[in-house]
N, C-alpha and C positions, 0 to 999 in steps of 0.2 A: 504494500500500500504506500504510492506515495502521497507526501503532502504539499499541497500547492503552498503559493504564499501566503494565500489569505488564509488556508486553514493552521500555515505554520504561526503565522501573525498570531492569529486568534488561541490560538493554544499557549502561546509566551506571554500573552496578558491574562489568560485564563492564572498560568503558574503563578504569576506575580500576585492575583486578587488570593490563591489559598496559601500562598505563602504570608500573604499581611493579614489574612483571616486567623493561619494557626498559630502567629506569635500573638498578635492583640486583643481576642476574641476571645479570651478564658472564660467568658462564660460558654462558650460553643454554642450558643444560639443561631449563629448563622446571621447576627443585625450585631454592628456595629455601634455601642454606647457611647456619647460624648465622654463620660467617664475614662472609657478604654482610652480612646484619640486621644486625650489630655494625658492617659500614662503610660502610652505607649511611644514608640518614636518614627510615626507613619509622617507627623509633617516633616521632621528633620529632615526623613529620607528623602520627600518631596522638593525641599527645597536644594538636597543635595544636589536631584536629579539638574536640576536647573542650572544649577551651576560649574555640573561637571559636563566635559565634552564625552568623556568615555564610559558609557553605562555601566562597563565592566566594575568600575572604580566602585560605583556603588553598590555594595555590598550588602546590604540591607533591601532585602523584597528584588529587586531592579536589576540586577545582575542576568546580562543575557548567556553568559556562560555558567552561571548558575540553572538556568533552566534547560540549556543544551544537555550539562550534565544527568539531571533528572530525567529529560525525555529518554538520553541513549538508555540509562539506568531500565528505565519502564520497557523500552523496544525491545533491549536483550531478552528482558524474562517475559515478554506475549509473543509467544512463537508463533501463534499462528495471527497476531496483528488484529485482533476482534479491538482491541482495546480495554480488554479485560485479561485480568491474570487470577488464576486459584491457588490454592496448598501448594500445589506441586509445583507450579510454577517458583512462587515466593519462597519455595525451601531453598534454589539455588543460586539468591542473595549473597551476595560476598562469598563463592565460592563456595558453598555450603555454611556460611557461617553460626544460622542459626538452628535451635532446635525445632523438633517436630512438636514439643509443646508448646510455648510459646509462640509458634505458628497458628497453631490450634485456636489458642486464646484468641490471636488476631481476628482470623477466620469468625471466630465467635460472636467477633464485634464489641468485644469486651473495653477495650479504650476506647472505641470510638465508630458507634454505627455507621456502615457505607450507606456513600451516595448514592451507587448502585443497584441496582433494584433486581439482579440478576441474582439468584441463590449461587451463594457458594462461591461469589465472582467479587474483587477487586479491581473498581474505574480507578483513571488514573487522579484525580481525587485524590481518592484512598491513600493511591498507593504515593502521594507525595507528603500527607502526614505520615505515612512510616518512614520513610529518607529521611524525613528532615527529625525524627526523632530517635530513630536507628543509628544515624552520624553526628546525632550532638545528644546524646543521652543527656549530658548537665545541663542542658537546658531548661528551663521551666517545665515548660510546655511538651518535651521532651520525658522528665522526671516523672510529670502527670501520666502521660502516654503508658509509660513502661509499670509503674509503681499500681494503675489500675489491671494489670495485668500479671501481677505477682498475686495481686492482695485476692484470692480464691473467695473469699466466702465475704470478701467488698465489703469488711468493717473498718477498714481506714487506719490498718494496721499490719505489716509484714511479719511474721510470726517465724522461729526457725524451721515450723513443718512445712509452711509455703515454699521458704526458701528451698530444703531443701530438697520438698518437689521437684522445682524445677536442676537443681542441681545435679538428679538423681542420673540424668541422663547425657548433664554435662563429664560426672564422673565416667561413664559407660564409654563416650569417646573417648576420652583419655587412655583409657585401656585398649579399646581399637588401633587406635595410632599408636600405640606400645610409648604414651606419653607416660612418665611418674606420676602418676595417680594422686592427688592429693584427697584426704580423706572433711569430708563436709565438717566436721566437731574444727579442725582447726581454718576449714574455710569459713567458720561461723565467728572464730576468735578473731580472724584477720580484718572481718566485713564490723564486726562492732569496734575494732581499735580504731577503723576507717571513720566509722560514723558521728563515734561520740556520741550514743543517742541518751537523749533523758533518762529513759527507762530499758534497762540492759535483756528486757523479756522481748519485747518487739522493736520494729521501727515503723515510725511515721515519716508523713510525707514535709512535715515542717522538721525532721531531724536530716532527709537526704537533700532536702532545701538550702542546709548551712554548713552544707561540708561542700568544698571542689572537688573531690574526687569521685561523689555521690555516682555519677554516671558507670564510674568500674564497677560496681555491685553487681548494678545489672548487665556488663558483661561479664561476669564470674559467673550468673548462674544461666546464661543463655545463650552467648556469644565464643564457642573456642578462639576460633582465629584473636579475635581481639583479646582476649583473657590472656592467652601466651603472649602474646606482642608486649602488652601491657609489662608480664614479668619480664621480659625480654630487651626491652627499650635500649633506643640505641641512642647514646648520649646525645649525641649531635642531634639529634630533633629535639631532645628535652633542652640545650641551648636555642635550637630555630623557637619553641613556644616562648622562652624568655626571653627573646628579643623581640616579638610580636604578641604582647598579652590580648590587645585589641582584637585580634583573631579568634571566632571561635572554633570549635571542632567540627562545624557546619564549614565554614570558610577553608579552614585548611584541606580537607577531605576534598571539597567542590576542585579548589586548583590544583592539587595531583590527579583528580580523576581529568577532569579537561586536559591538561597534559599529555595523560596515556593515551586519551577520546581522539586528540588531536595529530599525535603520533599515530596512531591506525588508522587514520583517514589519511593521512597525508603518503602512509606506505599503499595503503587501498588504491587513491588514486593512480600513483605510481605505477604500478601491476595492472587495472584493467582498465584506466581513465574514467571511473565513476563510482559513487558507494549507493545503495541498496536501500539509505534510511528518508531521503529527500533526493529531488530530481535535480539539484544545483546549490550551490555553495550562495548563504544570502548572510546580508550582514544586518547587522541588531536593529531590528525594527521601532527602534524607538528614535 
């Protein structure tokens, strides 16, 4: 399927309207509150936009290489280009990254009922609130996402049995890939040293609120690839984060993906003089 201009257009202002909806609309209501506008930062970015020549720069909602990256993201996993993606699709997200529960959950509509009206199906909607809370977990809006989706029995509290539900399956990989197995009793000591929480029996969502690391939790109990990286880390990016604190894990993640995005189109072209996702190369439509 290609996309013309006007539907490419029309789809990069669509991204830009759920990307200002899923950071400033914490009530999810779907209407914008004077409230929200005042404490959100949608004019800043407006006035940003105005004053910069390069969309790119703006990084907040407006970024056309932020929406490039979400589309390829979406194209790769709808094989067959309905515009909808299932379970089985969404399981090979970051290279298998996540588990088959926590997929599950999604599927369930547990964080957050689709748009979609199709059973069983994620629109791209959907599937741009799980990106943009999949690659920046400490984000608010991110935190909420994932934290309704641990919390099983939705009393506003993470429990060790939750936790280690979902962990149950993280440990099973670990054993498959003949990883060191780490056993859940001291991933449950590591995740409250992390936390700090009030009350050492559970965690709330205003205790994974006040910690920055808050977002690794929930790759420890859902996320391999990222859980090993994490113990893994390799200094030199832990100095790239402290010379760019403004950036967040949405932003850094966008421009290595575009990067790679960009490098295989440009080999693409190279090899048969055209790529497969759009019928011609267009530049940011704003």
């Amino acid at each position: 399927m290609l996309l013309t201009y006007f539907s490419f257009s029309h789809l990069t202002a669509e991204t830009v309207i759920y990307r200002i909806f899923y950071n400033i609309n914490r009530s999810g209501t779907g209407r914008l509150t004077l409230r929200e506008l005042k404490r959100g930062n949608l004019i800043a970015a407006m006035q940003h936009v105005d004053e910069e020549e390069d969309i790119n720069k703006v990084l907040r909602y407006f970024s056309y290489e932020h929406f490039y990256v979400i589309y390829c993201k979406f194209w790769e996993l709808d094989t067959d280009h309905d515009f909808l993606i299932d379970e089985e699709n969404l399981i090979r997200y970051g290279n298998h990254a996540l588990t088959y529960r926590i997929i599950e959950r999604i599927f369930s509509q547990i964080p957050r009922e689709f748009t979609s009206k199709v059973e069983g199906k994620m629109g791209y909607e959907d599937f741009v609130y799980f990106i943009l809370s999949e690659e920046d977990k400490s984000s608010e809006p991110g935190l909420e996402y994932w934290f309704k989706c641990i919390d099983l029995d939705e009393n506003g509290v993470l429990t060790p049995n939750e936790m280690q539900f979902f962990y149950e399956e993280q440990l099973h990989r670990m054993e498959c890939m003949a990883q060191e197995p780490v056993l859940f009793e001291d991933i449950l000591c590591q995740i409250i040293d992390m936390i700090c929480p009030e009350d050492e029996g559970f965690i709330t969502l205003r205790d994974l609120k006040g910690c920055k690391l808050s977002g690794h939790v929930f790759n420890i109990l859902f996320n391999l690839n990222k859980f090993i990286a994490f113990e893994n880390r390799d200094p030199f990016l832990i100095r790239q984060e402290r010379e760019n604190p403004t950036l967040t894990e949405w932003d850094r993640f966008a421009h290595r993906e575009y990067i790679r995005l960009s490098m295989e189109e440009d080999v693409e072209d190279a090899s048969n003089g055209s790529g497969d996702i759009w019928d011609e190369s267009f530049e940011a439509p704003f």
